[in-house]
PyMOL CGO cylinders between C-alpha atoms (Angstrom):
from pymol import cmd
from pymol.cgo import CYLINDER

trace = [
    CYLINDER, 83.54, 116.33, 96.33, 87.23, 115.38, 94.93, 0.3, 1, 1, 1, 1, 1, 1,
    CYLINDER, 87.23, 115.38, 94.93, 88.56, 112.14, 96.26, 0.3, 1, 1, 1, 1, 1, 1,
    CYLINDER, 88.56, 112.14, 96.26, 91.80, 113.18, 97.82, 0.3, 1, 1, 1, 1, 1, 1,
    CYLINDER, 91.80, 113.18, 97.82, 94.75, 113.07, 95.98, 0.3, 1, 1, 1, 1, 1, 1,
    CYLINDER, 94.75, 113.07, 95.98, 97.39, 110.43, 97.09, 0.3, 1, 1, 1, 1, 1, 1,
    CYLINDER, 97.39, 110.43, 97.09, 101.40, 111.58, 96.97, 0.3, 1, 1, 1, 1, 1, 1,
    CYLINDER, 101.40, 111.58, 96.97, 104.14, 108.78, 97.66, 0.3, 1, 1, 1, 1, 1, 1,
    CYLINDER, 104.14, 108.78, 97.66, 107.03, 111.10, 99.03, 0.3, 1, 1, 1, 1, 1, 1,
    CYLINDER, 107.03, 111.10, 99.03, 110.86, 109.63, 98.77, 0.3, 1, 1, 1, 1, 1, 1,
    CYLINDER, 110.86, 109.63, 98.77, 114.03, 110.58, 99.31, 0.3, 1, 1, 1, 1, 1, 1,
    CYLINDER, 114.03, 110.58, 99.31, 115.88, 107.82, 96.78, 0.3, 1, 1, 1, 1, 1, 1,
    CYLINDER, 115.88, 107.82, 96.78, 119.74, 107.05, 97.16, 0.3, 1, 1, 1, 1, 1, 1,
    CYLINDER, 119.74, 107.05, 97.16, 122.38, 107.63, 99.47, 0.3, 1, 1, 1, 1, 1, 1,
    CYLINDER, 122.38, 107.63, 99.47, 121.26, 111.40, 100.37, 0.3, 1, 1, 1, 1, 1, 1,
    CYLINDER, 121.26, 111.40, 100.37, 120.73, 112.15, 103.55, 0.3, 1, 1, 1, 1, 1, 1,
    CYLINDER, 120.73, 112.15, 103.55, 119.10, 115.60, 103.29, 0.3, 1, 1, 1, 1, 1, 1,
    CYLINDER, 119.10, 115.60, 103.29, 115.45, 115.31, 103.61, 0.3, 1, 1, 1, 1, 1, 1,
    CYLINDER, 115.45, 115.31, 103.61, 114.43, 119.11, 104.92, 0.3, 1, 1, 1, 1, 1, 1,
    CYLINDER, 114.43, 119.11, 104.92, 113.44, 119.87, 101.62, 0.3, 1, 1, 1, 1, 1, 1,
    CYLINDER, 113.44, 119.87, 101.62, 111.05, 116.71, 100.99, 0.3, 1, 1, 1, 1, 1, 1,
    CYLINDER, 111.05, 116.71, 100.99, 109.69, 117.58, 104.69, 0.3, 1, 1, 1, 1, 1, 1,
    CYLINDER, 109.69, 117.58, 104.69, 108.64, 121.09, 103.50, 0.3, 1, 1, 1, 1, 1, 1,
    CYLINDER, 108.64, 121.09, 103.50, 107.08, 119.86, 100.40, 0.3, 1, 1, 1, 1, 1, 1,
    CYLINDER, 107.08, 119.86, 100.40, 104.98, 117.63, 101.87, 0.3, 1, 1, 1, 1, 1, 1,
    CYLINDER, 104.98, 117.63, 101.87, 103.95, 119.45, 104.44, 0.3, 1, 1, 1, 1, 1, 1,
    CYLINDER, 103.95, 119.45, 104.44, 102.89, 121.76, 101.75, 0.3, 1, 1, 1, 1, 1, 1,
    CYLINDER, 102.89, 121.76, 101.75, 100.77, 119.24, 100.01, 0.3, 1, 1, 1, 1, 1, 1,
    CYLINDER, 100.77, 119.24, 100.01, 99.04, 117.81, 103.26, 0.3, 1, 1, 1, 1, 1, 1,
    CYLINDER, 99.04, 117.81, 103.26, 98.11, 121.44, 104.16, 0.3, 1, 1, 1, 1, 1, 1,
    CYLINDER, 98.11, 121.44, 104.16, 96.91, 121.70, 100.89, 0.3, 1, 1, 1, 1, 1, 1,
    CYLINDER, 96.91, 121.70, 100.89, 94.06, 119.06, 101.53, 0.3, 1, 1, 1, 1, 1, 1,
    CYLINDER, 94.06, 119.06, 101.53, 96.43, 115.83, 100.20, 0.3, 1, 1, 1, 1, 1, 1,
    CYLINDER, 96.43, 115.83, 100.20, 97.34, 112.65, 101.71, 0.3, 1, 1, 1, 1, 1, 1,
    CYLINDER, 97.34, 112.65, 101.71, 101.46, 112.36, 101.89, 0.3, 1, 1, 1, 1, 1, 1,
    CYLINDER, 101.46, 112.36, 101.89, 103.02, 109.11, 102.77, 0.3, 1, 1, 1, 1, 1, 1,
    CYLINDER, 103.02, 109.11, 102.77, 106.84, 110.06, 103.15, 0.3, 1, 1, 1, 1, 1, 1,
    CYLINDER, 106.84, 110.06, 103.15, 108.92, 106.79, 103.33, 0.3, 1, 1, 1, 1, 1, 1,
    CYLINDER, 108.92, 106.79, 103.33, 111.69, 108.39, 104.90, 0.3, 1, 1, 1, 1, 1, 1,
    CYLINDER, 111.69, 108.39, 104.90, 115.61, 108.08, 103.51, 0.3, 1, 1, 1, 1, 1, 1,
    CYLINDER, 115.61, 108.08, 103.51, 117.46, 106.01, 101.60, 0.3, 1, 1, 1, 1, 1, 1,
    CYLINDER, 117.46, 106.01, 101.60, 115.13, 104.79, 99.24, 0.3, 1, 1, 1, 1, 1, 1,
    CYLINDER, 115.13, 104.79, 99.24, 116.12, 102.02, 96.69, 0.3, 1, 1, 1, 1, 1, 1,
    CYLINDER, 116.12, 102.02, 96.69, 113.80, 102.53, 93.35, 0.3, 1, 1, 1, 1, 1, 1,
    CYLINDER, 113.80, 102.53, 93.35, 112.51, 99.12, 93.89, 0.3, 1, 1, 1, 1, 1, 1,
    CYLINDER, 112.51, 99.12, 93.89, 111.05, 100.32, 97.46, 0.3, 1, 1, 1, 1, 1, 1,
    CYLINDER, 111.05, 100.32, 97.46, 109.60, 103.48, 95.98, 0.3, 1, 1, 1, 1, 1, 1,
    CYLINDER, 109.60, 103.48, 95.98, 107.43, 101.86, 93.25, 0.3, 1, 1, 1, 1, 1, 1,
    CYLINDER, 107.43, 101.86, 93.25, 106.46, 98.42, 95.56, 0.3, 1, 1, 1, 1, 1, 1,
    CYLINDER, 106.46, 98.42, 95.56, 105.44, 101.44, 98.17, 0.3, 1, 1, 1, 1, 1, 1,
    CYLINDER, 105.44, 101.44, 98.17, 103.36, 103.71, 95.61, 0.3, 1, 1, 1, 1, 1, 1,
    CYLINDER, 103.36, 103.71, 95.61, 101.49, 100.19, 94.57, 0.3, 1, 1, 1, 1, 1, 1,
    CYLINDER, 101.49, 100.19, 94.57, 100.46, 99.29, 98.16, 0.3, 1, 1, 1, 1, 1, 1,
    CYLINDER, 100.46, 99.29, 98.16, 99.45, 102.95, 98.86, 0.3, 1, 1, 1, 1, 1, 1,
    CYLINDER, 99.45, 102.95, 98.86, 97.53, 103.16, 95.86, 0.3, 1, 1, 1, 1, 1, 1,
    CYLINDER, 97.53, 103.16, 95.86, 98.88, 106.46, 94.98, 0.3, 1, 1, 1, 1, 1, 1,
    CYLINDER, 98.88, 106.46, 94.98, 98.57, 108.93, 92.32, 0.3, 1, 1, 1, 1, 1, 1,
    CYLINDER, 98.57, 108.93, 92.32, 101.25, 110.84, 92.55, 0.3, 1, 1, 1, 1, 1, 1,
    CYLINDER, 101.25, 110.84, 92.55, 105.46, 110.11, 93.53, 0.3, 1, 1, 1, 1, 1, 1,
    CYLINDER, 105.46, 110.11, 93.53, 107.50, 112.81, 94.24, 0.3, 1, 1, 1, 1, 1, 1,
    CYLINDER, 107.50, 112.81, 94.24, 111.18, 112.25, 94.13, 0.3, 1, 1, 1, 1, 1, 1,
    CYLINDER, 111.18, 112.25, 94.13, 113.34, 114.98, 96.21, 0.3, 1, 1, 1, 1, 1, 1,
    CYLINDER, 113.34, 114.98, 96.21, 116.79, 114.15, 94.92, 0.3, 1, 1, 1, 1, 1, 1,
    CYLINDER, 116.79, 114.15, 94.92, 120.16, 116.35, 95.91, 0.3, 1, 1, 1, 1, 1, 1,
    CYLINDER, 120.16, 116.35, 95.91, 122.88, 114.17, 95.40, 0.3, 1, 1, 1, 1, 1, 1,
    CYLINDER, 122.88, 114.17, 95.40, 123.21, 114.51, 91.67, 0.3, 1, 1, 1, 1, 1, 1,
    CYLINDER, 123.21, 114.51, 91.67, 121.62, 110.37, 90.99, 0.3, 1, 1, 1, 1, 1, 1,
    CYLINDER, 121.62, 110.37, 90.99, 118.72, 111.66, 89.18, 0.3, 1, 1, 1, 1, 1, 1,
    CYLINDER, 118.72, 111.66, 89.18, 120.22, 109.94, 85.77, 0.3, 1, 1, 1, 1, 1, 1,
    CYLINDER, 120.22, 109.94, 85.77, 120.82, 106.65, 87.38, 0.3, 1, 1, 1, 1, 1, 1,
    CYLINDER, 120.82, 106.65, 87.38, 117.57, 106.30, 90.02, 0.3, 1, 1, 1, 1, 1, 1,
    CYLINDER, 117.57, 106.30, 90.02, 114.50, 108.37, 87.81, 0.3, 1, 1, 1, 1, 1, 1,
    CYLINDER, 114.50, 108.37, 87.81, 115.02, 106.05, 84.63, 0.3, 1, 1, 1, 1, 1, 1,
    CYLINDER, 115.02, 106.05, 84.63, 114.76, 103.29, 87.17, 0.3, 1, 1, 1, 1, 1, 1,
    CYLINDER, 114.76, 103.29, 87.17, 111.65, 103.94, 89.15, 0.3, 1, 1, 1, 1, 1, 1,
    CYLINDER, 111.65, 103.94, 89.15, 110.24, 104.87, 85.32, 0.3, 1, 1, 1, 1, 1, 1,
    CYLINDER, 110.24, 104.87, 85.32, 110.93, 101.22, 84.07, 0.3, 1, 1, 1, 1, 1, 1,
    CYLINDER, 110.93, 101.22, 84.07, 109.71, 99.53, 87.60, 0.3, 1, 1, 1, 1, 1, 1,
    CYLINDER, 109.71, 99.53, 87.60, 106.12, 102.22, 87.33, 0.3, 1, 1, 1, 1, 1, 1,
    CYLINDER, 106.12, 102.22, 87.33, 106.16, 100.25, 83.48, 0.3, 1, 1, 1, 1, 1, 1,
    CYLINDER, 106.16, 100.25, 83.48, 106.84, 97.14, 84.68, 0.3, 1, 1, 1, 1, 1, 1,
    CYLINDER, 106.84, 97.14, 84.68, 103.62, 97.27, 87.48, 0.3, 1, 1, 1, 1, 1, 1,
    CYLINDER, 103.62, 97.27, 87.48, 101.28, 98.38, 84.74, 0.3, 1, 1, 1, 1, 1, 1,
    CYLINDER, 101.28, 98.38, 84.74, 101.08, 101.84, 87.02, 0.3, 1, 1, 1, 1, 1, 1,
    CYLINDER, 101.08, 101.84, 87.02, 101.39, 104.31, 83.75, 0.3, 1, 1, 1, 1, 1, 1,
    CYLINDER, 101.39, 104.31, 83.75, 99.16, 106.29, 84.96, 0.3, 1, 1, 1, 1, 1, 1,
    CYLINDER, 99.16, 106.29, 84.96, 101.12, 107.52, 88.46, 0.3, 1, 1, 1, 1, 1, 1,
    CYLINDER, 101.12, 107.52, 88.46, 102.47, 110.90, 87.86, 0.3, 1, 1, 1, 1, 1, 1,
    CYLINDER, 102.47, 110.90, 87.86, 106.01, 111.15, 89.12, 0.3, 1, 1, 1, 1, 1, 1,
    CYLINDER, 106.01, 111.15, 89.12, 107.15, 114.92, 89.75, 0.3, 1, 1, 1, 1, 1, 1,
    CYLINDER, 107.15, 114.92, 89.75, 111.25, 115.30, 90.69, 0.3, 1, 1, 1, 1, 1, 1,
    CYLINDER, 111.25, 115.30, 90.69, 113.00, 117.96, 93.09, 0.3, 1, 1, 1, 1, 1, 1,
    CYLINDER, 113.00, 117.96, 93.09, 116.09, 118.69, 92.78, 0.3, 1, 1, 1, 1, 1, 1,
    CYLINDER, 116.09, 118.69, 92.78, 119.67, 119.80, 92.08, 0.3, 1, 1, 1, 1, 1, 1,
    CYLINDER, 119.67, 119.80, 92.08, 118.84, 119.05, 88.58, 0.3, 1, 1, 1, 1, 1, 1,
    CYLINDER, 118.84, 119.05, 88.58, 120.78, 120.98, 85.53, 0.3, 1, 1, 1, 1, 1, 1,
    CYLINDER, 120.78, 120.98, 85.53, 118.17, 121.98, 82.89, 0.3, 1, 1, 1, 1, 1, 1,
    CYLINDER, 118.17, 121.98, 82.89, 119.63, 119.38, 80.36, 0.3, 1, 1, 1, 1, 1, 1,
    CYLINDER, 119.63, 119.38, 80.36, 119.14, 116.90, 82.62, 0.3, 1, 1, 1, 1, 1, 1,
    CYLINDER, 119.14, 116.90, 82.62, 115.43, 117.93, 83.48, 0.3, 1, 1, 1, 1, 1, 1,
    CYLINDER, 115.43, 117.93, 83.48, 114.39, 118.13, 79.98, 0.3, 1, 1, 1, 1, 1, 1,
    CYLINDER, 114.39, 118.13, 79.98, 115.51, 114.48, 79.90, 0.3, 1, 1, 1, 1, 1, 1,
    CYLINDER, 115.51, 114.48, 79.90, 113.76, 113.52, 82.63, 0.3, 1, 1, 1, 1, 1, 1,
    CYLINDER, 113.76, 113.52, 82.63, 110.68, 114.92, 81.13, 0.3, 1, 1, 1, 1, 1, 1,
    CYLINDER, 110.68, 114.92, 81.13, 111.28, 112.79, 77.87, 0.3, 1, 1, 1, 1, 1, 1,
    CYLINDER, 111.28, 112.79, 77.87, 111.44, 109.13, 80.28, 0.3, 1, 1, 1, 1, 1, 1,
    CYLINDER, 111.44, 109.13, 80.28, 107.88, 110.69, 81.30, 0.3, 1, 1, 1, 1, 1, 1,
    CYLINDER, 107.88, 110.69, 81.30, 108.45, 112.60, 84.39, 0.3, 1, 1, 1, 1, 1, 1,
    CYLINDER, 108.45, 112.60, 84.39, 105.47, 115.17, 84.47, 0.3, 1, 1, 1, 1, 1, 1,
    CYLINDER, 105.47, 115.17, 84.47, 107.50, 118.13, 86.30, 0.3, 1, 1, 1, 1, 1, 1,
    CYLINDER, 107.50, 118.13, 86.30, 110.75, 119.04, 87.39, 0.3, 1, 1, 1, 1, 1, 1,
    CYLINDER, 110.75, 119.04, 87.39, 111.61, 121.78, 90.24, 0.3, 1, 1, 1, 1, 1, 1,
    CYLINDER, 111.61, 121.78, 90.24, 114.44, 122.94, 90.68, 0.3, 1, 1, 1, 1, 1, 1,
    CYLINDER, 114.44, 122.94, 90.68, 115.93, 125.26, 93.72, 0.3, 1, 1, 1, 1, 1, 1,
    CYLINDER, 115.93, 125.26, 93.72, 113.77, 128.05, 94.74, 0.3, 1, 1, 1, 1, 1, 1,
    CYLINDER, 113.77, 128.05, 94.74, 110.15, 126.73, 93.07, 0.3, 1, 1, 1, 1, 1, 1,
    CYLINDER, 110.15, 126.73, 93.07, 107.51, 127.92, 94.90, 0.3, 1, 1, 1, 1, 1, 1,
    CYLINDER, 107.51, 127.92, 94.90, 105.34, 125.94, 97.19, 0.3, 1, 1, 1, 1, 1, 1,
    CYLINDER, 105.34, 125.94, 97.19, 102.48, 127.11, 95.79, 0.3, 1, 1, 1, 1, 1, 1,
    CYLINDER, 102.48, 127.11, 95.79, 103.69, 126.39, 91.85, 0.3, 1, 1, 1, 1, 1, 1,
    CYLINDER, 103.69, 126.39, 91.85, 104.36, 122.81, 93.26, 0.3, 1, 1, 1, 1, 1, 1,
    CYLINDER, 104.36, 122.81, 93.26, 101.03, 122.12, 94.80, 0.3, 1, 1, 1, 1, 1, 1,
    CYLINDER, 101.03, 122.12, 94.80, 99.00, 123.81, 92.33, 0.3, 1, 1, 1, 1, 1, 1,
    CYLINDER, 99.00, 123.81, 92.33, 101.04, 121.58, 89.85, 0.3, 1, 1, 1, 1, 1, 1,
    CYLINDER, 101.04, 121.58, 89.85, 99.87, 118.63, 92.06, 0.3, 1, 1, 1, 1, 1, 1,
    CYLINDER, 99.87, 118.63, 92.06, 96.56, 119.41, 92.21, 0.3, 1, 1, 1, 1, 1, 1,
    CYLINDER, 96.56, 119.41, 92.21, 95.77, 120.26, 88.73, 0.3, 1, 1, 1, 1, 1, 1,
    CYLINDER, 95.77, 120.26, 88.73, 98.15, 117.13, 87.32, 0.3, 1, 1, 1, 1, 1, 1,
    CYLINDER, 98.15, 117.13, 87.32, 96.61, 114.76, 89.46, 0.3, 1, 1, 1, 1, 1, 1,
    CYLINDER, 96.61, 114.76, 89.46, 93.02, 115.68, 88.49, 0.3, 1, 1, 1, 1, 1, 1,
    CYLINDER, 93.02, 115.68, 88.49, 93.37, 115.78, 85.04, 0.3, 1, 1, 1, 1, 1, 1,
    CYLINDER, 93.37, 115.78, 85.04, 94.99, 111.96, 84.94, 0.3, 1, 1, 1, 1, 1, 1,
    CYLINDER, 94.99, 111.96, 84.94, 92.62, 111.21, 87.23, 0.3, 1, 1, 1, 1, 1, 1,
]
cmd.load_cgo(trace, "trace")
Protein backbone atom coordinates (compact mmCIF):
# COMPACT_ATOMS: atom_id res chain seq x y z
CA UNK A 1 0.00 0.00 0.00
CA UNK A 2 1.02 3.84 -0.86
CA UNK A 3 1.94 5.86 2.17
CA UNK A 4 -0.44 8.73 1.98
CA UNK A 5 0.48 11.66 0.34
CA UNK A 6 0.93 14.82 2.57
CA UNK A 7 -0.42 18.46 1.03
CA UNK A 8 0.44 21.76 3.09
CA UNK A 9 -2.58 24.01 1.89
CA UNK A 10 -2.09 28.07 2.17
CA UNK A 11 -3.66 30.93 1.35
CA UNK A 12 -0.30 33.42 1.33
CA UNK A 13 -0.74 37.34 1.53
CA UNK A 14 -3.27 39.73 2.27
CA UNK A 15 -6.21 37.74 0.35
CA UNK A 16 -8.95 36.99 2.05
CA UNK A 17 -10.74 34.61 -0.35
CA UNK A 18 -10.17 31.12 0.65
CA UNK A 19 -13.44 29.23 -1.03
CA UNK A 20 -11.34 28.15 -3.66
CA UNK A 21 -8.40 26.57 -1.44
CA UNK A 22 -11.45 24.97 0.66
CA UNK A 23 -12.70 23.16 -2.50
CA UNK A 24 -9.35 22.00 -3.48
CA UNK A 25 -8.60 20.44 -0.55
CA UNK A 26 -11.51 18.97 0.05
CA UNK A 27 -10.87 17.45 -3.27
CA UNK A 28 -7.57 16.01 -2.31
CA UNK A 29 -8.72 14.59 1.19
CA UNK A 30 -11.61 12.83 -0.65
CA UNK A 31 -9.17 11.66 -2.87
CA UNK A 32 -7.42 9.49 -0.09
CA UNK A 33 -4.73 12.57 0.96
CA UNK A 34 -3.91 14.17 4.12
CA UNK A 35 -4.56 18.23 3.80
CA UNK A 36 -3.34 20.50 6.49
CA UNK A 37 -4.91 23.98 5.46
CA UNK A 38 -3.25 26.75 7.60
CA UNK A 39 -5.92 29.04 7.08
CA UNK A 40 -5.37 32.96 5.75
CA UNK A 41 -2.93 35.28 5.65
CA UNK A 42 0.00 33.34 5.29
CA UNK A 43 3.53 35.00 5.40
CA UNK A 44 6.05 32.69 3.14
CA UNK A 45 8.11 32.21 6.15
CA UNK A 46 4.95 30.45 7.94
CA UNK A 47 4.21 28.33 4.89
CA UNK A 48 7.65 26.65 4.55
CA UNK A 49 8.38 26.46 8.73
CA UNK A 50 4.66 24.72 8.49
CA UNK A 51 5.41 22.22 5.45
CA UNK A 52 8.80 21.24 7.57
CA UNK A 53 6.93 20.37 10.82
CA UNK A 54 4.18 18.53 8.82
CA UNK A 55 6.59 16.68 6.93
CA UNK A 56 4.83 17.24 3.76
CA UNK A 57 5.22 16.41 0.23
CA UNK A 58 3.34 18.58 -1.41
CA UNK A 59 2.37 22.82 -0.87
CA UNK A 60 -0.27 24.16 -2.66
CA UNK A 61 -0.45 27.88 -2.91
CA UNK A 62 -4.14 29.30 -3.80
CA UNK A 63 -3.24 32.87 -4.62
CA UNK A 64 -5.99 35.62 -6.06
CA UNK A 65 -4.66 38.78 -5.27
CA UNK A 66 -2.19 39.10 -8.09
CA UNK A 67 1.29 38.52 -5.33
CA UNK A 68 2.28 35.44 -7.03
CA UNK A 69 5.65 37.37 -8.34
CA UNK A 70 6.53 38.69 -4.97
CA UNK A 71 5.37 35.55 -2.42
CA UNK A 72 6.17 32.13 -4.93
CA UNK A 73 9.93 33.24 -5.50
CA UNK A 74 9.92 33.58 -1.76
CA UNK A 75 8.58 30.35 -0.39
CA UNK A 76 11.02 28.85 -3.43
CA UNK A 77 14.22 30.39 -1.77
CA UNK A 78 12.94 29.53 2.03
CA UNK A 79 11.99 25.41 0.48
CA UNK A 80 16.11 25.99 -0.72
CA UNK A 81 17.15 27.35 2.21
CA UNK A 82 15.56 24.13 4.53
CA UNK A 83 17.25 21.66 2.24
CA UNK A 84 13.34 20.61 1.34
CA UNK A 85 14.07 20.40 -2.71
CA UNK A 86 12.26 17.75 -2.96
CA UNK A 87 8.55 19.30 -1.78
CA UNK A 88 6.53 19.85 -4.82
CA UNK A 89 4.83 23.20 -4.70
CA UNK A 90 1.71 23.43 -7.16
CA UNK A 91 0.06 27.31 -7.44
CA UNK A 92 -3.75 28.34 -8.00
CA UNK A 93 -4.53 31.18 -9.22
CA UNK A 94 -5.36 34.42 -11.06
CA UNK A 95 -2.15 33.86 -12.75
CA UNK A 96 -1.51 35.36 -16.51
CA UNK A 97 0.22 32.64 -18.62
CA UNK A 98 3.54 34.71 -18.69
CA UNK A 99 3.58 34.77 -15.30
CA UNK A 100 2.92 30.90 -14.87
CA UNK A 101 5.54 29.92 -17.23
CA UNK A 102 7.80 31.86 -14.83
CA UNK A 103 6.72 30.32 -12.02
CA UNK A 104 7.43 27.03 -13.56
CA UNK A 105 11.13 28.17 -14.33
CA UNK A 106 11.73 29.13 -10.10
CA UNK A 107 10.57 25.29 -9.97
CA UNK A 108 6.94 25.33 -9.34
CA UNK A 109 5.71 21.84 -10.65
CA UNK A 110 2.08 23.09 -11.86
CA UNK A 111 0.12 26.02 -12.29
CA UNK A 112 -3.93 26.16 -12.46
CA UNK A 113 -5.49 28.64 -13.44
CA UNK A 114 -9.51 29.49 -13.28
CA UNK A 115 -11.71 26.72 -14.25
CA UNK A 116 -9.00 23.53 -13.86
CA UNK A 117 -10.67 20.66 -13.06
CA UNK A 118 -10.68 18.96 -9.75
CA UNK A 119 -9.93 15.93 -11.09
CA UNK A 120 -6.77 17.35 -13.43
CA UNK A 121 -5.57 18.81 -10.01
CA UNK A 122 -5.68 15.70 -7.95
CA UNK A 123 -4.63 13.39 -10.52
CA UNK A 124 -1.69 15.93 -10.92
CA UNK A 125 -1.18 15.43 -7.12
CA UNK A 126 -1.23 12.03 -7.06
CA UNK A 127 0.91 11.13 -9.90
CA UNK A 128 3.59 14.21 -8.98
CA UNK A 129 3.83 13.22 -5.59
CA UNK A 130 4.56 9.53 -6.34
CA UNK A 131 6.97 9.92 -8.81
CA UNK A 132 9.27 12.38 -6.39
CA UNK A 133 8.49 10.21 -3.93
Amino acid sequence: MDPMIRVLVAKPGLDGHDRGAKIIARALRDAGMEVIYTGLRQTPEMIVNAALQEDVQVIGLSILSGAHNAIVPRVMDLLKEKEMDDVLVVVGGIIPDEDAANLKKLGVAAVFQPGAALEEVVAFVKSAARVAS
